[in-house]
C-alpha positions in Angstrom: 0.0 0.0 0.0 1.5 3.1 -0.8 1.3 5.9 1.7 -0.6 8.7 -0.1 -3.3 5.6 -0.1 -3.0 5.5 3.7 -3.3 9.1 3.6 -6.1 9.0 2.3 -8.0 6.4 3.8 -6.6 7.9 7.5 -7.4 11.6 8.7 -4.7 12.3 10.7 -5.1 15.0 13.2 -1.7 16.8 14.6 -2.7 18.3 18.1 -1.5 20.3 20.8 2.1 21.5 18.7 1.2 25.2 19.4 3.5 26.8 21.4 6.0 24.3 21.7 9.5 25.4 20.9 13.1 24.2 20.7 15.4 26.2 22.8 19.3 26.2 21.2 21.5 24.5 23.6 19.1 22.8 25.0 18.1 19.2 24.8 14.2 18.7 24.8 11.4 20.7 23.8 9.4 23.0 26.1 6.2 24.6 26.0 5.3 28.5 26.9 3.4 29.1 29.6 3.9 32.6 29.9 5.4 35.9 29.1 7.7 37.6 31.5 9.8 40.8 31.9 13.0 40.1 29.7 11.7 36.9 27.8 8.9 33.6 28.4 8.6 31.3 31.0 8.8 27.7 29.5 8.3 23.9 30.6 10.4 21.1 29.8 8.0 18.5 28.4 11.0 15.9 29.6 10.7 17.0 33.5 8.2 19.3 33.5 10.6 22.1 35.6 9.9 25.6 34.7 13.0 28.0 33.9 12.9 31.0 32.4 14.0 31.8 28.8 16.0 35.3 28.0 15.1 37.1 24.6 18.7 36.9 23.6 18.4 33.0 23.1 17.8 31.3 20.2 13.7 29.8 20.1 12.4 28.1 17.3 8.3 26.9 17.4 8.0 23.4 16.0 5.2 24.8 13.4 7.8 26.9 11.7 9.8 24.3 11.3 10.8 22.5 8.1 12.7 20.1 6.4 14.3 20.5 3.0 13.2 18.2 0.2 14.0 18.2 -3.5 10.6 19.9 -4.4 9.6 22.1 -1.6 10.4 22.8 1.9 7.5 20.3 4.3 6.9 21.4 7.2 7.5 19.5 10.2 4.1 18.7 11.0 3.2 17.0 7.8 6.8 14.7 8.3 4.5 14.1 11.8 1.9 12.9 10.5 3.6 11.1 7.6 5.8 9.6 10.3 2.2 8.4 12.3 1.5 6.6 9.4 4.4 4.9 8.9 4.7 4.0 12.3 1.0 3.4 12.6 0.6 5.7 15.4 3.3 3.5 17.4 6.7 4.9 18.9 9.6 5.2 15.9 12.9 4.2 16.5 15.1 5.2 18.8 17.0 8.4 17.9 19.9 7.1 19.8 19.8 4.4 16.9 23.0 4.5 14.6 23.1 6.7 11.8 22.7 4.3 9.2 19.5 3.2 10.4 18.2 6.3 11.2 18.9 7.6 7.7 17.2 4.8 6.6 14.1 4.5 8.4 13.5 8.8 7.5 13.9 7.9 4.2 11.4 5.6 4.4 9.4 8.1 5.7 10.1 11.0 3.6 12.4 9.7 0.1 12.4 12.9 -1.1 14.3 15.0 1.4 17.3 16.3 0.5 20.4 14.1 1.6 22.9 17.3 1.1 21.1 19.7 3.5 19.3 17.7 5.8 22.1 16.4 8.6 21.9 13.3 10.5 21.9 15.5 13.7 18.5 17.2 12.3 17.1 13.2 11.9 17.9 12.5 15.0 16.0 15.7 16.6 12.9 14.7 13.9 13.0 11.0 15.5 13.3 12.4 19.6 11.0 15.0 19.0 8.1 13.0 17.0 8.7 10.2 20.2 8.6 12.9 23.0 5.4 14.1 21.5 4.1 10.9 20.8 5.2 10.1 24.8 3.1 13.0 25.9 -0.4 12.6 24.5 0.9 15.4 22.0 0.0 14.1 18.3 -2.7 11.6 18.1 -3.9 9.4 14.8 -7.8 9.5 14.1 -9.0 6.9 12.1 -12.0 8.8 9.6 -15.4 9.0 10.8 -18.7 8.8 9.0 -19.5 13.0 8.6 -23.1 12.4 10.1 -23.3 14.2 13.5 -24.5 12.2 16.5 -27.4 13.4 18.2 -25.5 14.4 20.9 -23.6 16.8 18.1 -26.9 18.2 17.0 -28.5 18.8 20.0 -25.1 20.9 20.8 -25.4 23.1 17.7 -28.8 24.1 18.0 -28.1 25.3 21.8 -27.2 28.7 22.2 -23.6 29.9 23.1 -22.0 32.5 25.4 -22.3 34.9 22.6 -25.9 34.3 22.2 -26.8 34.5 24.9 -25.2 37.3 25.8 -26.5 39.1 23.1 -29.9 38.1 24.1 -29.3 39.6 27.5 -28.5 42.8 26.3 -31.1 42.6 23.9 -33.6 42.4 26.5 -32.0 45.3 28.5 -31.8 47.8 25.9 -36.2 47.1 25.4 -36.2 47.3 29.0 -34.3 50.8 29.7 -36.2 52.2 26.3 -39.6 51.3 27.5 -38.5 52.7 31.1 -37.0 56.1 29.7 -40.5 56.1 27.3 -42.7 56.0 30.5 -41.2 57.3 33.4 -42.9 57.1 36.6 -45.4 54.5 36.0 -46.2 54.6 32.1 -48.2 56.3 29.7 -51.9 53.9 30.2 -52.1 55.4 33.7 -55.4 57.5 34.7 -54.9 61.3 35.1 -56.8 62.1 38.1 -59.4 64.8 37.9 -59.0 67.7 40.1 
């Protein structure tokens, strides 16, 4: 079976990648949790310790990333997903695997990349990364579902949201303070009294 066929057959949903970076110099990958003074505050997806991370370092988010292949530039996330296939959701190999096999095994996975540009070092990040993430509950594989909603799904879309409802609150207040400044004291259907 060829892959594109897999593709196909298989939606394949990449999640939780925003806002997870690679730090230069630095081992694992981490994930913002806020900004501070001089820079972000970041946790290490390996231990989950939180250190602080100056502006003057070198960040990269894993969405910007790509790899070079003879065509066009893919991005990370679509060699995620191709890799997901290929491993059928499972962990890949080690990245502490020798070079040969690691070469081979990405090739496998993406023939097209470009053997000059792309360095064994950057497989080896592709393969820790993509098993980090896989560790963590970070990219998941879908198998594709039938696009009928459930009832549960329907009766969801036809309630009203936040927005809504909100809107149908102020709605209500803005008849409410017109009718009050359009009769004050009372109303206009009250009886004069006669003197």
């Amino acid at each position: 079976m060829c892959i594109f066929d897999a593709l196909k057959k298989q939606r394949l949903k990449t999640m939780n990648i925003t806002g997870i970076i690679s730090i230069s110099g630095k081992p694992a990958l981490s994930k913002i949790i806020t900004q501070s003074r001089g820079g972000i505050i970041v946790e290490s997806l390996i231990d989950g310790k939180r250190f602080p991370v100056q502006g003057t370092e070198r960040i990269s988010s894993l969405e910007d990333i790509s790899i070079y292949t003879y065509e066009e530039d893919m991005l990370l996330t679509e060699v995620f997903e191709k890799m997901l296939i290929h491993t059928n959701g499972e962990k890949a190999i080690s990245h502490k695997s020798s070079n040969k096999e690691l070469e081979a095994e990405f090739e496998k996975v993406l023939p097209n990349y470009d053997k000059d540009r792309v360095y064994t070092s950057d497989i080896k990040k592709v393969f820790q990364w993509f098993n980090l993430l896989l560790e963590k509950g970070l990219l998941e594989k879908e198998e594709e579902t039938d696009k009928k909603e459930t009832k549960a799904e329907k009766k969801l879309s036809k309630t009203p949201t936040a927005k809504t409802e909100k809107k149908a609150v102020e709605k209500k207040a803005a008849k409410a303070k017109a009718k009050s400044t359009s009769n004050p004291k009372g109303g206009a259907n009250r009886k004069t009294q006669g003197k």
